[in-house]
N, C-alpha and C positions, 0 to 999 in steps of 0.2 A: 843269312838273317839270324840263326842262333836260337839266341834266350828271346829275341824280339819279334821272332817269325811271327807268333797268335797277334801281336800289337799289328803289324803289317796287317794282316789279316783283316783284323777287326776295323782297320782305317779304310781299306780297298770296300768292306762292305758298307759301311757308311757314307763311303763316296759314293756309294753305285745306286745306295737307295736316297741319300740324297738329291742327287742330279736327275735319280727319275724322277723323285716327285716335283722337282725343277721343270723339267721338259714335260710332266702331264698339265701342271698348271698354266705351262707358258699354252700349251695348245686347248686348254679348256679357256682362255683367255680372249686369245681369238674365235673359238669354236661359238660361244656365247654373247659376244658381244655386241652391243646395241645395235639397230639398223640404222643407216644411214638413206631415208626414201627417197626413190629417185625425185618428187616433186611432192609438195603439199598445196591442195586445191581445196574452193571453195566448195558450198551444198551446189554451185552450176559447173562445175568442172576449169572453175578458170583458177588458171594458179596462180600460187602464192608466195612461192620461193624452189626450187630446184636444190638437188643435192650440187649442183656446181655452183650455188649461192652459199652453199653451207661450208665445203669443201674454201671456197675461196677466202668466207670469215674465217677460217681456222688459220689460215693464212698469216692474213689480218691480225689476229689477234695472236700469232708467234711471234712477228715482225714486234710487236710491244715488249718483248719480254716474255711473254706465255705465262707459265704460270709462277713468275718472277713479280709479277704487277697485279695484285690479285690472284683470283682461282677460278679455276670451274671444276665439277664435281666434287670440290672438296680437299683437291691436289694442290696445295702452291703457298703465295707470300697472303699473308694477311693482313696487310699496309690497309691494302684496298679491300672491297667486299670480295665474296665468293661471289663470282657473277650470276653462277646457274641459280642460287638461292635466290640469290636479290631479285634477279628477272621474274625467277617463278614468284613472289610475296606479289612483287606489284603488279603482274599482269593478273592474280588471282583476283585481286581486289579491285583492280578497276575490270573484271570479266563481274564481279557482286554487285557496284555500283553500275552500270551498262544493264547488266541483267535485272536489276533492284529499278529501275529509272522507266525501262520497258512496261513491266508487269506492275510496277503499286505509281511510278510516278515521286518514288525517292531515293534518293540513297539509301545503301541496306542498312550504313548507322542507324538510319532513321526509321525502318521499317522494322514492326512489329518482331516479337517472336516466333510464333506462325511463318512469318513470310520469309524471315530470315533463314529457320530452318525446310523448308522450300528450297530456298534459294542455293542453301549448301549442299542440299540433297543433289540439285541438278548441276551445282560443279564438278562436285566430288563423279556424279557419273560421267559427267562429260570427260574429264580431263583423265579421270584413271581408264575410263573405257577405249579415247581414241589407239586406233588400230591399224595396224597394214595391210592394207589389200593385196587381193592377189596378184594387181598390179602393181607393187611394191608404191603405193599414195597413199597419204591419208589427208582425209579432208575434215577439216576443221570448218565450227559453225561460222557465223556472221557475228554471233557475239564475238567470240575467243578473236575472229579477226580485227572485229575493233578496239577489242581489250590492249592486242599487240601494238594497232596502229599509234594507241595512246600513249603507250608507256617507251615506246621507240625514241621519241623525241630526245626523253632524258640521255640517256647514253650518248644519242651523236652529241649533244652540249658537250659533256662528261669527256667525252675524247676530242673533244674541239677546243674551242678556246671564247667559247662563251662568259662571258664577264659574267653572267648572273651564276655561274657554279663555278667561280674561281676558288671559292672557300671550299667547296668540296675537292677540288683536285688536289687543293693541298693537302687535305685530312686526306687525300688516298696515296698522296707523296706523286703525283702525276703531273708531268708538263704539260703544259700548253699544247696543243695539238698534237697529245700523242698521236693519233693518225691524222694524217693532211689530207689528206684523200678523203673528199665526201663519200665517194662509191666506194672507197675501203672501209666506211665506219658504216656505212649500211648493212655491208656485207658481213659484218663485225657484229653486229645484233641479228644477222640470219645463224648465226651458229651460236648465239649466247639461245635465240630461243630454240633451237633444237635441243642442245644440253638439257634443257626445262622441258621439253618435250620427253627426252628421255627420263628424268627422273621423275615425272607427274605419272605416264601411262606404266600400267601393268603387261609384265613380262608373259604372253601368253601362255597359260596351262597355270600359273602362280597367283597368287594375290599379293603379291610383290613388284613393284618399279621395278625396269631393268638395272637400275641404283639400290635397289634391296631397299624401299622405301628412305632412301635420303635425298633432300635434306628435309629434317624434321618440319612439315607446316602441315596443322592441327586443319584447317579449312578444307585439304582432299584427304585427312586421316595419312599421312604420309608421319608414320613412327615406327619405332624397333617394331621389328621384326621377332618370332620367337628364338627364330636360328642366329638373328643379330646378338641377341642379349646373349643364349646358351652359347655360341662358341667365342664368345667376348670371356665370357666367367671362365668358359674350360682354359683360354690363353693364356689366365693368370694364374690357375691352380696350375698347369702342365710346368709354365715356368717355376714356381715355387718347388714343384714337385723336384722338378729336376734338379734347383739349386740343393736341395737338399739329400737325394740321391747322392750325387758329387761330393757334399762335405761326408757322409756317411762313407761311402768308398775311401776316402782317403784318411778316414780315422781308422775305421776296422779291417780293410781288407789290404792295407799297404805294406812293405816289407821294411822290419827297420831297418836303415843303413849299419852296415858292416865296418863300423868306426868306433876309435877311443871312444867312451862317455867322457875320458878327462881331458878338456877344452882348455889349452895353453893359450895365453894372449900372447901374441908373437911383440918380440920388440921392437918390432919398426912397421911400419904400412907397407905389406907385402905390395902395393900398386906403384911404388917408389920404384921397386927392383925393378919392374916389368920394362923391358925394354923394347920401344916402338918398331915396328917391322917398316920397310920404305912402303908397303903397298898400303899399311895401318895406317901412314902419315900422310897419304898419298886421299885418303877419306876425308882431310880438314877442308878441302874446300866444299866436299859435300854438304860439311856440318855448318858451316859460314851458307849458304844454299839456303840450308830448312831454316836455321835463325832468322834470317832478312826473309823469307815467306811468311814465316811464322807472325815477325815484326810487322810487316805490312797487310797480313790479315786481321790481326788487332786493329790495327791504326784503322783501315777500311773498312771494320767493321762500325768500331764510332761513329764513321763519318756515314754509315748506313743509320743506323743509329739514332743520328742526329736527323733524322728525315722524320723522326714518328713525330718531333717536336715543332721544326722548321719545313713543310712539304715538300716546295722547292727553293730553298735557301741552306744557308750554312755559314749561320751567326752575319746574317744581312745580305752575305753574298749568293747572287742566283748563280746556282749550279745545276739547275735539273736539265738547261738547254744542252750542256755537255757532259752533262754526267748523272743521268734520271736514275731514277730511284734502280730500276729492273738492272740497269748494267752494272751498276755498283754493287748489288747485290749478287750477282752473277760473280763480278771476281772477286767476292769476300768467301764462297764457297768452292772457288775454284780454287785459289790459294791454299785451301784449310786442304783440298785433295792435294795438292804438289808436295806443300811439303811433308806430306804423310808419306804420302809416295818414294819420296827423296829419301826420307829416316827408314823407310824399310828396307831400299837399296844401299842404303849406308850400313845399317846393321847387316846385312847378308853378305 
């Protein structure tokens, strides 16, 4: 090692504290994360959807693209909506109007201030308070049942081929039946509403969703968090910090090179001389590789691109049947890995 041994050094502990806090996070990831209950039942015990309902919408909902076609928790393309948010707005508000219709006999538009704040009072406990039992259930009221029942409809349209939301599939760049399967779009909104499940009820022992209160809707008080905001600001001082850490380092503590100060401009392009090795020349078809990746991630990405304008078309031509929005976007990123990948096997 030499002059370089402490460098050695200092890279081996970097590595080792890196990868643990690598390997504590990946298992605080799992350790922590959301429940999946085995069944959700009524106030009489009759159920309502099974964790092999929810399990098989995820399915469902990979089989589209995943989070190539939309989002849920906040992870993916933004063509389309985040599902988890979308679900949870409108099952909130048709659980106010249900609840509002009940008790005054209107819609909550329509009801008072009094009745409204009532009204929010008892969603906001319903939906952050639901819980797992110690039989791994939770049961949901008669309202919240019908609030789902109502706002289910949209979605199976939305993944079918309902003429009256044609105009929405394209504003989310979605074919025609994205699922064909009635029982696979059913089961496609048993897992859109557990997502909404998870991020409305609070993490027990917190006053935080198992989502750290996301996605933002003011109706259950679902906003930052204090730990959201404070280690959001620390993120951006820490990086600041350290950019400038590093420029500092290498103005004051670096050694100057042990060379002439008098800089001769040589007569000719020293890259002229260099004479190509067979194994150097032997890397062009590498370099011809990452260009034509490179070249067809551009092109594929326009043609992604061109969906935010055309949903499923491409300048009149329907292309979503053979070439929907999730897959096309799929290999405009897969691309942009290869030939990254290729250019660093070329350089090494």
């Amino acid at each position: 090692m030499g002059e370089y041994k402490k460098y050695w050094w200092g890279l081996i502990a970097i590595l080792i504290v890196t990868f643990s806090l690598l390997g504590w996070g990946g298992v605080e990831i799992y350790r922590t994360a959301p429940p999946i209950p085995d069944k959700f039942v009524d106030d009489n015990g009759q159920v309502i959807l099974t964790k092999e309902d929810i399990l098989a919408g995820q399915s469902a909902w990979q089989r589209t693209g995943g989070q190539q076609l939309g989002s849920v928790l906040g992870h993916g393309a933004y063509q389309a909506p985040d599902w988890t948010a979308d679900w949870l707005h409108r099952e909130l508000v048709a659980w106010l109007n249900i609840k509002s219709n009940e008790l005054y006999g209107v819609d909550y538009d329509a009801a008072s201030e009094d009745q409204q704040a009532v009204l929010q009072a008892q969603v906001k406990r319903e939906y952050r308070g639901s819980t797992v039992d110690e039989n791994n259930t939770v049961v949901l009221s008669q309202t919240r049942i019908a609030a789902i029942n109502k706002i289910t409809p949209y979605y199976m349209s939305v993944y079918g081929d309902d003429p009256e939301f044609q105009q929405t599939r394209e504003n989310f760049a979605m074919k025609n039946n994205t699922i064909t399967n009635v029982e696979s779009r059913e089961r496609l909104t048993n897992f859109f509403f557990w997502t909404t499940w998870v991020a409305s009820a609070e993490r027990p022992g917190t006053n935080a969703t198992y989502t750290n209160n996301w996605p933002h809707e003011p109706i259950i008080d679902n906003k930052p968090t204090t730990e959201n905001i404070m280690w959001s600001v620390a993120s951006v001082v820490f990086l600041i910090a350290g950019v400038g850490l590093l420029i500092w380092g290498w103005a004051f503590l670096r050694r100057e090179d042990n060379m002439d100060p008098k800089l001769v401009t040589p007569e000719a392009d020293p890259l002229t001389k260099i004479a190509l090795t067979p194994s150097q020349k032997a890397l062009a078809k590498y370099g011809f590789l990452v260009v034509a990746l490179f070249i067809f991630q551009v092109l594929i990405g326009g043609f992604v691109a061109h969906y935010t304008v055309e949903g499923q078309n491409f300048y009149g031509i329907p292309v979503a049947n053979y070439f929907p929005y999730s897959l096309v976007r799929t290999w405009h990123i897969q691309s942009a890995l290869f030939w990254i990948a290729t250019a660093f096997l070329m350089a090494g």
